[in-house]
C-alpha positions in Angstrom: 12.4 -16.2 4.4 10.4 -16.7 1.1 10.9 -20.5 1.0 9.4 -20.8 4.8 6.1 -19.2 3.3 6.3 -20.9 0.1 6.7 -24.4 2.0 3.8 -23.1 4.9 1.6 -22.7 2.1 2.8 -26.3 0.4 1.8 -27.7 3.3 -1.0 -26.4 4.1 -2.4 -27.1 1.0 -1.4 -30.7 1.2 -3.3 -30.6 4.0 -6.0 -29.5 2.7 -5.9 -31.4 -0.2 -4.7 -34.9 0.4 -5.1 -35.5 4.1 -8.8 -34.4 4.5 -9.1 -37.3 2.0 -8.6 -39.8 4.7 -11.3 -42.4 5.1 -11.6 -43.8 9.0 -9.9 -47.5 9.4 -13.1 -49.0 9.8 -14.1 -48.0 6.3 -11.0 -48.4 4.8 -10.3 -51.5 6.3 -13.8 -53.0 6.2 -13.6 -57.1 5.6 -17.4 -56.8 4.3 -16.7 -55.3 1.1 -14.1 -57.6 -0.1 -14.3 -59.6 -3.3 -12.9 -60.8 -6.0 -13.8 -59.0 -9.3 -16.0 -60.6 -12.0 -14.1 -59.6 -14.7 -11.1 -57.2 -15.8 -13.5 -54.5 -16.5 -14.8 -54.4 -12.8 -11.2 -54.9 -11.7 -10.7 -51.5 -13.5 -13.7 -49.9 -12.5 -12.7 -50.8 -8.8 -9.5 -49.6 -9.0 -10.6 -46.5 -10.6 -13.1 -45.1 -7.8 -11.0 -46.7 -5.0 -7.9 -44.7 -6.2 -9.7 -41.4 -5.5 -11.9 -42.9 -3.0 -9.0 -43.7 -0.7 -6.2 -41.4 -2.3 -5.6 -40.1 1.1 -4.9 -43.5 2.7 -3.3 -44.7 -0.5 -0.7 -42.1 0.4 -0.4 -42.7 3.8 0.5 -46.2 2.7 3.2 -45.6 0.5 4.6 -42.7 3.9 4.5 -45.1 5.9 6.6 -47.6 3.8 8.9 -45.2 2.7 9.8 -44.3 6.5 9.8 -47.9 6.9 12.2 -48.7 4.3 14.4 -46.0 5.8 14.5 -47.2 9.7 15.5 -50.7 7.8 18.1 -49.5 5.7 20.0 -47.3 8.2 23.3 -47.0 6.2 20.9 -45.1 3.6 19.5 -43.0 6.7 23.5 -42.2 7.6 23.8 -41.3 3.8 21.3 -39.1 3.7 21.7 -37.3 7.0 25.2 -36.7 6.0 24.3 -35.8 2.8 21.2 -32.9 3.9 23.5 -31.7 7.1 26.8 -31.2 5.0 24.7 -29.0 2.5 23.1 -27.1 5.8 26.4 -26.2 7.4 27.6 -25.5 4.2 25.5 -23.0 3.6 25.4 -21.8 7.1 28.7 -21.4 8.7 30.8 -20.7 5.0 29.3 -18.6 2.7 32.5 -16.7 2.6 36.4 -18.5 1.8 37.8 -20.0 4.8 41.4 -18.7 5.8 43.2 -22.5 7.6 46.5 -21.8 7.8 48.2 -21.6 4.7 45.1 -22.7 2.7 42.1 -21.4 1.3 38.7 -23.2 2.1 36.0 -22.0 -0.5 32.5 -23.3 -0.4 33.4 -25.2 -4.1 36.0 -27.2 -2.2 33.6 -28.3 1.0 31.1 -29.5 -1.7 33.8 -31.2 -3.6 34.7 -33.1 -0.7 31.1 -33.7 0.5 30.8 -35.5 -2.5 33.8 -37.5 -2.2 33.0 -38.6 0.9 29.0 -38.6 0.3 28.2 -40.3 -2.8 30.1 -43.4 -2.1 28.4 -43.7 1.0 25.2 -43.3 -1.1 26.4 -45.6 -3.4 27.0 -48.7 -0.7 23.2 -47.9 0.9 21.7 -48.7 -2.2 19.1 -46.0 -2.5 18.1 -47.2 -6.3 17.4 -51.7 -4.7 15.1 -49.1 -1.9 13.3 -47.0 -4.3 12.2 -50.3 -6.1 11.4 -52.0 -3.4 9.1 -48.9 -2.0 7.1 -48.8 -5.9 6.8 -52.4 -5.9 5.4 -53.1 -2.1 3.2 -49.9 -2.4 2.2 -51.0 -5.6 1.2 -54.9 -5.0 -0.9 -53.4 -1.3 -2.2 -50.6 -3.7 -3.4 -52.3 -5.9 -4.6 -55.6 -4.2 -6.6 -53.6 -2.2 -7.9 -51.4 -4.8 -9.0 -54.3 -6.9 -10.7 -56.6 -4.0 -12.4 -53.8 -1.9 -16.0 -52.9 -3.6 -17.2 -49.8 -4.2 -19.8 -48.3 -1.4 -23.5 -47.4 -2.1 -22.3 -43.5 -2.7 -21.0 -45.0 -6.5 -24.1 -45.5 -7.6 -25.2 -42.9 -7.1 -22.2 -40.4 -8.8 -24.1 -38.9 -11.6 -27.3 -38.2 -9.8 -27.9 -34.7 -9.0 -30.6 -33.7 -6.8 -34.2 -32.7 -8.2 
């Protein structure tokens, strides 16, 4: 019962945190503000205030791909379903050692075979050719947009604190 609190709060928090973050579409997607940078050192200056500028959407971004790269790779879905329920009912329906017959089922033999069975079913989804392909793709939109979109009017005016 501790861990449901413990993830409430994580979520909550994340909530609050990241997700209040989010910038409308029509500011975040607005064609006006594009342009290419002078220089590396607006590039950087760009990609600096538009990282926590848009962090919220930034996220979103990379969510979306991830569930994206997931609906696309659906033996890596299987993998991990199988993977995440076998641990569940594990836990669930045999804390205690099985009596089957003549044989002793103990929870350090369902693992083993989970295992057996699970990781080479990992193994052909290709979760590590995924996982690259999710930092690169987030990266490249990331960072493209980061670099092109300029910062709004509120930059200028960071370090100036009301009289």
């Amino acid at each position: 019962m501790e861990y449901v609190v413990k993830a409430g709060d994580m979520v909550k928090h994340f909530r609050e945190t990241r997700l209040s973050t989010l910038k409308p579409p029509q500011e975040f997607f607005d064609h006006r503000q594009l342009s290419r940078p002078k220089d590396l050192n607006e590039a950087t200056s760009r990609l600096t205030y538009n990282s926590r500028n848009f962090s919220g959407n930034y996220l979103l971004i990379v969510l979306l791909l991830a569930i994206y790269a997931l609906i696309m790779n659906p033996v890596l879905l299987i993998a991990l379903g199988f993977l995440a329920g076998g641990f569940a009912a594990i836990n669930k329906f045999a804390p205690e050692p099985l009596q089957v017959g003549n044989h002793v089922v103990t929870q350090k033999s369902l693992y083993t075979a989970l295992f057996v069975i699970g990781l080479p079913l990992l193994w052909l989804a290709s979760p590590v050719s995924t996982f690259f392909w999710l930092v690169g793709s987030s990266a490249i939109l990331i960072l493209g947009h980061a670099c092109l979109m300029e910062p709004g009017l509120e930059s200028e005016y960071q370090g100036v604190e009301g009289v």
